[in-house]
C-alpha positions in Angstrom: -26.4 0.7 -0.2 -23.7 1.2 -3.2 -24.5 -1.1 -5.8 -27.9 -0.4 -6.1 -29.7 1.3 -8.4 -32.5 4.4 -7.5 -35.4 2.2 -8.1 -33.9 -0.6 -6.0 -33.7 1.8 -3.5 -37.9 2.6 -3.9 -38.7 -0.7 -4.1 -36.5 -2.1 -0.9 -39.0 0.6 0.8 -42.1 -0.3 -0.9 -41.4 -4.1 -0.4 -41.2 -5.0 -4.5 -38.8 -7.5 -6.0 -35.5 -6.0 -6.9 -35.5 -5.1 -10.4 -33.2 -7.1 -13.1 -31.5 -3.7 -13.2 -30.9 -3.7 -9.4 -29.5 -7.8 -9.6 -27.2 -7.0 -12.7 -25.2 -4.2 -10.2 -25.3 -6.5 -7.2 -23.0 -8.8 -9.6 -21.1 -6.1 -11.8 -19.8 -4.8 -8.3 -17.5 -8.1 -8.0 -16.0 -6.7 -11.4 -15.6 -3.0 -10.3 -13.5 -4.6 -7.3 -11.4 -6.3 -10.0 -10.9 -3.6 -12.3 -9.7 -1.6 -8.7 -7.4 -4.4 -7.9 -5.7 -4.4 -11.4 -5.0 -0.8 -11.3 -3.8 -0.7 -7.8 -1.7 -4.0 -8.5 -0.1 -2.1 -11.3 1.1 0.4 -9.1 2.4 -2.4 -6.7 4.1 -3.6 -10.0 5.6 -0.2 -10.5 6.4 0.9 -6.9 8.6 -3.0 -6.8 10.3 -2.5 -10.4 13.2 -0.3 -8.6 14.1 -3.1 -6.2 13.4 -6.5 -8.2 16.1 -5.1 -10.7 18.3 -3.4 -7.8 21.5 -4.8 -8.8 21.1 -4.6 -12.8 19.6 -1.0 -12.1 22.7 -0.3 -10.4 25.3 -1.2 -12.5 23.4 0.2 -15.6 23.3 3.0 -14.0 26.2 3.5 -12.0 24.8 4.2 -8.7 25.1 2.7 -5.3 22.5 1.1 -3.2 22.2 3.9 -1.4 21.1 5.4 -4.8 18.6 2.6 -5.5 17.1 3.7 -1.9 16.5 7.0 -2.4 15.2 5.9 -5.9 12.6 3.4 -4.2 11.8 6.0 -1.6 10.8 8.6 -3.9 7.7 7.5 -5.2 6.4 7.8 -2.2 7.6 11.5 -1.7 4.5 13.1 -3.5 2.1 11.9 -0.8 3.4 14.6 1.7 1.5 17.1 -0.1 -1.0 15.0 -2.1 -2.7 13.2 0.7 -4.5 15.3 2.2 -5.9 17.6 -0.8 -6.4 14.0 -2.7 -9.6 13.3 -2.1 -11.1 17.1 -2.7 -8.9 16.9 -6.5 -11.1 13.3 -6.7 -14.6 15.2 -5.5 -13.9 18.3 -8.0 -13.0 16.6 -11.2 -14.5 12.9 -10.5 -12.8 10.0 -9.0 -12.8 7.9 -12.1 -11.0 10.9 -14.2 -8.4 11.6 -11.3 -7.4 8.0 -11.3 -7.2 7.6 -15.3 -5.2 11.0 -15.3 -3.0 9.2 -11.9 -2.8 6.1 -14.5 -1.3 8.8 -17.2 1.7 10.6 -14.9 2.2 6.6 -13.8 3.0 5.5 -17.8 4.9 9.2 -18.0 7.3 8.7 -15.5 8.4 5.1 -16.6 8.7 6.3 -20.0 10.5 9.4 -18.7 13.0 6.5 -16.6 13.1 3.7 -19.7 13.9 7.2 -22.4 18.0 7.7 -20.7 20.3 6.1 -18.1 20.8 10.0 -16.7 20.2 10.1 -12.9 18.1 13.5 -12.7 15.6 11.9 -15.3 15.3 8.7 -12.9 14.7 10.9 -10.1 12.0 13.0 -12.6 10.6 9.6 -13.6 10.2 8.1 -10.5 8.3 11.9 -8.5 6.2 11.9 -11.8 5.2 7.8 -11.5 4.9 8.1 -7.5 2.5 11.3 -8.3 0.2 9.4 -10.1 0.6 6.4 -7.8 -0.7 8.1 -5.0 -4.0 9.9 -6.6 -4.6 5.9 -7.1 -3.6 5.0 -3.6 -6.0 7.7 -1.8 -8.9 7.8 -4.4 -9.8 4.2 -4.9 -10.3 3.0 -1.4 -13.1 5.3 -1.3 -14.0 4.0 -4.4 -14.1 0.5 -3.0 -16.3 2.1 0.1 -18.4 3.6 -2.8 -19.7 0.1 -3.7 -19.9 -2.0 -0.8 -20.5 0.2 1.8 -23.0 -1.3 4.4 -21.9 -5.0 2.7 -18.9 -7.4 2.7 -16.7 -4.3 3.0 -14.3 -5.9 5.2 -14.6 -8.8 2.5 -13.6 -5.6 -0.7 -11.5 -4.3 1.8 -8.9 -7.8 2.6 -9.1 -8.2 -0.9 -8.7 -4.6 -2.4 -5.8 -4.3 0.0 -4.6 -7.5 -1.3 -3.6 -5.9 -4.5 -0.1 -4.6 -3.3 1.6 -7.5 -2.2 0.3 -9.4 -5.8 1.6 -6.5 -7.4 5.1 -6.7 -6.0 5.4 -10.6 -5.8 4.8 -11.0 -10.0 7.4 -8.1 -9.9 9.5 -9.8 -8.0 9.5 -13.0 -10.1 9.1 -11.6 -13.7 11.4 -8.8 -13.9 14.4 -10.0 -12.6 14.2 -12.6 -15.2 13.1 -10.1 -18.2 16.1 -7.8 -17.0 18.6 -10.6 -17.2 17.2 -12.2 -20.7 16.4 -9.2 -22.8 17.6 -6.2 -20.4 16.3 -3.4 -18.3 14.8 -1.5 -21.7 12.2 -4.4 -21.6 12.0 -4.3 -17.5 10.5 -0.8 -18.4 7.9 -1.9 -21.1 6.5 -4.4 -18.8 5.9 -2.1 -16.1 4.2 0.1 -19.2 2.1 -2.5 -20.7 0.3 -3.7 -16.5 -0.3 0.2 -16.8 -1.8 0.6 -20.1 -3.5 -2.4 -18.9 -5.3 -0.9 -16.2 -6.2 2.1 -18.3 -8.3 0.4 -20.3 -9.7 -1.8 -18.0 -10.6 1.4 -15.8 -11.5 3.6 -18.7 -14.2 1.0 -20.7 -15.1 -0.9 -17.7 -15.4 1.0 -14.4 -18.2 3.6 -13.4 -19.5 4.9 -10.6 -22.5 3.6 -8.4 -25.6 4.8 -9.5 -26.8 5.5 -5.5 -27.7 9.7 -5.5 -24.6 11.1 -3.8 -25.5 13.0 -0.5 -23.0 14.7 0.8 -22.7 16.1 4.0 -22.4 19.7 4.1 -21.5 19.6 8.0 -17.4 19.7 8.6 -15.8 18.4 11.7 -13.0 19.3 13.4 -10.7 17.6 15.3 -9.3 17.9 18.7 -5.1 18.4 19.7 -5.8 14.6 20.8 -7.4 13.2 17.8 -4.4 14.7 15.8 -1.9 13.4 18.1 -3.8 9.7 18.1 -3.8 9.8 14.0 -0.1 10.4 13.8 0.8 7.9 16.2 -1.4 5.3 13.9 0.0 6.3 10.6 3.7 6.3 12.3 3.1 2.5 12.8 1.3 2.4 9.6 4.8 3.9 8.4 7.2 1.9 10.2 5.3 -1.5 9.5 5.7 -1.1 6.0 9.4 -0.3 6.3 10.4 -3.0 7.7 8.0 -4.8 5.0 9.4 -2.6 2.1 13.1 -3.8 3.6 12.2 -7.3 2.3 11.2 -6.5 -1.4 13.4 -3.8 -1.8 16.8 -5.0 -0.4 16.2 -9.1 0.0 17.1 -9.5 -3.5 20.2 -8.0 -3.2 21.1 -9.4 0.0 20.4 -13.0 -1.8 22.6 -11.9 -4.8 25.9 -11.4 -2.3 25.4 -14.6 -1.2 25.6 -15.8 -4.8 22.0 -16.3 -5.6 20.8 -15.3 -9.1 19.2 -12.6 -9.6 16.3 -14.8 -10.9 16.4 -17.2 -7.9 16.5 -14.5 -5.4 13.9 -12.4 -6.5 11.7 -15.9 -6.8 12.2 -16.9 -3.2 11.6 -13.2 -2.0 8.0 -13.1 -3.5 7.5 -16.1 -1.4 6.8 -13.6 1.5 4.5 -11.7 -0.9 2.8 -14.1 -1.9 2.1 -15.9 1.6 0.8 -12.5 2.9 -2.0 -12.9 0.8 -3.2 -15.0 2.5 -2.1 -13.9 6.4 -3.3 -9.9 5.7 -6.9 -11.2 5.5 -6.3 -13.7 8.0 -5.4 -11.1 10.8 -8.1 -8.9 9.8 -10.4 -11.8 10.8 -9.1 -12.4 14.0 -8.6 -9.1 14.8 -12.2 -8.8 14.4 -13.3 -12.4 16.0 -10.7 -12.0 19.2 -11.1 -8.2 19.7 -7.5 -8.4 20.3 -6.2 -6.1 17.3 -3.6 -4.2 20.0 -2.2 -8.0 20.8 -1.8 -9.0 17.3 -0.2 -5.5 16.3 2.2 -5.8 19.2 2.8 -10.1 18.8 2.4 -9.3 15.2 5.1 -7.0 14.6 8.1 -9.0 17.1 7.4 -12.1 15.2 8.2 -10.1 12.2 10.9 -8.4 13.6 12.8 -11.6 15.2 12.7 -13.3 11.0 13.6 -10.8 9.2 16.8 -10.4 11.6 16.7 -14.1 10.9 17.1 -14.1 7.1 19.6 -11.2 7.6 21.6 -13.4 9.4 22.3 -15.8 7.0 19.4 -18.2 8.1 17.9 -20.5 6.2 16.3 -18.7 3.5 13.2 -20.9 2.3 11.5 -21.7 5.9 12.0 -18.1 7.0 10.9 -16.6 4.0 7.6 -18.9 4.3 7.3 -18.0 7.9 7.8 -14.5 7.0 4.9 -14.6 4.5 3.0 -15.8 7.2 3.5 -13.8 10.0 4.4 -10.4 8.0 0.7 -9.6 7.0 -1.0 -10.3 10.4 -0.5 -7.3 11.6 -1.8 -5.0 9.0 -5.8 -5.0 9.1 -5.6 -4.3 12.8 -3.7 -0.8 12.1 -5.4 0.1 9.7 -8.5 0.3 12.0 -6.4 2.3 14.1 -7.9 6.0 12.9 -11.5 4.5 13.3 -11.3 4.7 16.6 -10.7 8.3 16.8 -12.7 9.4 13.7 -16.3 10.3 13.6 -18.1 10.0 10.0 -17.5 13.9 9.7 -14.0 13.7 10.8 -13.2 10.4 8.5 -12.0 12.4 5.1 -9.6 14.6 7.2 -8.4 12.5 9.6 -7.4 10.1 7.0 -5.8 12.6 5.5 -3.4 13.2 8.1 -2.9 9.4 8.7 -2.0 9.0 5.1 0.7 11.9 5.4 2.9 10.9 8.0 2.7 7.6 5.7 4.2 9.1 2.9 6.5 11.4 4.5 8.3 8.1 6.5 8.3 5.9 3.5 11.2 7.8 1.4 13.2 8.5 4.7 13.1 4.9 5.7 13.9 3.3 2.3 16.7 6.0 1.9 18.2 4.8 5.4 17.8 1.5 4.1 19.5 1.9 1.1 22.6 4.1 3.0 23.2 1.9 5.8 23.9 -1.1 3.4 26.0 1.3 1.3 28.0 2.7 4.3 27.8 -1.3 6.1 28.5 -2.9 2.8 26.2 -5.4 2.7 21.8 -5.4 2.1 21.8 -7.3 4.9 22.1 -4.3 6.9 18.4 -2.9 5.6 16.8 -5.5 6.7 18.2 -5.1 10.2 16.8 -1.6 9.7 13.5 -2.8 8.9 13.4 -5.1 12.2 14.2 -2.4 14.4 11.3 0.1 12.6 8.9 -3.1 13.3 10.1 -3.5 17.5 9.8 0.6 17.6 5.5 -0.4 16.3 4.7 -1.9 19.8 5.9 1.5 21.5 3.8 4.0 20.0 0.8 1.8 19.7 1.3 2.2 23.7 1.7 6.3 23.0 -1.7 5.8 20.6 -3.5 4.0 24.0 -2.8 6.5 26.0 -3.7 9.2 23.9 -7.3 7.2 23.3 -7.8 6.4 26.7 -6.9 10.0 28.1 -9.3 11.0 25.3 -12.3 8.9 26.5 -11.7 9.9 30.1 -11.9 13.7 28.5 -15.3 12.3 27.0 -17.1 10.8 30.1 -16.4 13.8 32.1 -17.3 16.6 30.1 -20.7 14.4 30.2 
């Protein structure tokens, strides 16, 4: 019952009106949702700066693409040992404070990476960002659940998650074009400005529900199976948004060697971003109406597979980039209902947890593959193909993550 206030709450059991009080939350949650989606869009924005600007970032900084991976990669590196502890930091100090102070290391690290062209600071800038990115990335989902919990949270949820691939597409079609007009000092103060941005918006506009918290003081544990069930859903979790992150990162590039401008190929890239706002909602609902989430994971994520080797083939780059935004984002709402159906409400915060870490522990390992095969291959193209095989590798351990629930269940009903 987020959203509404105590004496809603009394009068909901006494019968009485909702109070003006109670109607002014039921609309102001609509705005806390968009404050959320404007901070996590900015760290979208961020997390796509690297690659919109990977061939300028290159030569400005002397590096190879192999370089740019890693560099991509890395702000992903601090959720290994932040995910799990993230949501306790949020509980102790407050989630609102813990995501302003996630917004600060965001703003430090890019002013750390716009201050020199020296690689260690690049590498300090982009752990310091990615440390900040991730208290955001763990903390505000629950802050979404805080408010619509028990109503349209599916609704928050599609368009919460929705955030990411906004985030990258307006990264992928401004900055390439600031980088080439006024250069990559002022690719820098853009990324700044979306986070000062959300700062404000976050620090004068958001607060908390104004439900009593009750929290339960019972902890759960979970079972050898449960663990192995969670990593096998956050490995396609991982591998899913590899082969997505191949797209954004290394498409641009890819584009550029075959004499695209930097502007034009960062343009028809966000295509695919931009199309998957509308196809990650759009498998959520089907998953949900077919009860066929498995199918559209496994049809999902060949479909995906089979156009990005497309495009890295020298296809034609504006109907498979369309199709791409299409397809790409089907997939997505059914996996991420994968740990639901192996966590109980006790279990959720931990289990998540886990899921969430063997997300950010694949992330920098896949990009920096990425980024070395097209180094060692000499071409972006190469990444891509990467990112199609991480997709065809989804349908085989969503098989592993049946087995495991199935064996569980069987477990279950006999113990009974």
């Amino acid at each position: 019952m987020a959203g509404e206030s105590i004496y809603d709450i009394a009068n909901i059991k006494t019968g009485r009106a909702p109070s003006a009080v109670g109607r002014i939350q039921v609309r102001s949650r609509w705005t806390i949702l968009a404050v959320l989606f404007v901070a996590r869009a900015a760290f979208a924005f961020q997390f796509g700066s690297v690659g919109a600007v990977a061939p300028q970032l290159s030569q400005g900084l002397g590096v190879s693409l192999a370089d740019i991976g890693i560099l991509i990669g890395l702000y992903f590196a601090p959720g290994v040992l932040l995910a799990l502890p993230g949501g306790t930091i949020g509980r102790r100090y407050g989630d609102k404070a813990t995501v302003l102070a996630g917004l600060l290391a965001m703003l430090a690290g890019e002013l750390l990476m716009a201050s020199s062209t020296s690689w260690g600071l690049q590498i300090a800038g982009r752990l310091i960002a990615g440390t900040g990115g991730i208290l955001l990335s763990v903390l505000m989902t629950k802050m979404v659940a805080d408010w619509f919990a028990g109503r349209e949270i599916a609704t928050a949820m599609a368009i919460f998650v929705n955030s990411w691939p906004v985030g990258i597409a307006i990264s992928l079609m401004l900055l390439p074009w600031i980088g080439l007009t006024f250069g990559l000092h002022l690719v820098h103060l853009a990324v700044e400005m979306w986070i000062l941005i959300a700062l404000g918006v976050m620090a004068v506009v958001y607060r908390a529900p104004e439900t009593a918290a009750f929290v339960e003081s019972e902890r759960g544990s979970l079972t050898p199976e449960t663990i192995y069930a969670l990593v096998a859903a956050g490995g396609i979790w991982c591998l899913y948004n590899i082969g997505f992150s191949m797209i954004f990162s290394f498409g641009p590039s890819m584009l550029g060697e075959r004499h695209w401008s930097i502007a034009a190929a960062g343009s028809a890239i966000s295509i695919v971003l931009w199309l998957a706002v509308i196809s990650v909602p759009l498998g959520g609902v089907l998953a949900d109406q077919t009860k066929r989430g498995e199918a559209i994971v496994v049809t999902g994520s060949i479909a995906f597979a089979m156009l990005t080797l497309i495009l890295s083939q020298s296809g034609p780059v504006l109907p498979t980039v369309i199709a791409l935004g299409i397809v790409c984002g089907l997939p997505a709402g059914a996996i991420m209902s994968l740990p639901a159906r192996v966590l109980e409400r006790k279990t959720r915060s931990i289990g998540m947890g886990i899921f969430f870490t063997v997300f950010y522990a694949g992330m920098p390992v896949g990009t920096t593959i990425g980024g070395r095969l097209s180094t060692s291959i000499g071409t972006a193209s190469a990444a891509l193909d990467f990112g199609a095989v991480m997709l065809l590798v989804c349908p085989v351990i969503l098989w592993l993550f049946r087995r495991v629930v199935l064996g569980q269940n069987r477990t279950a009903v006999s113990s009974t």
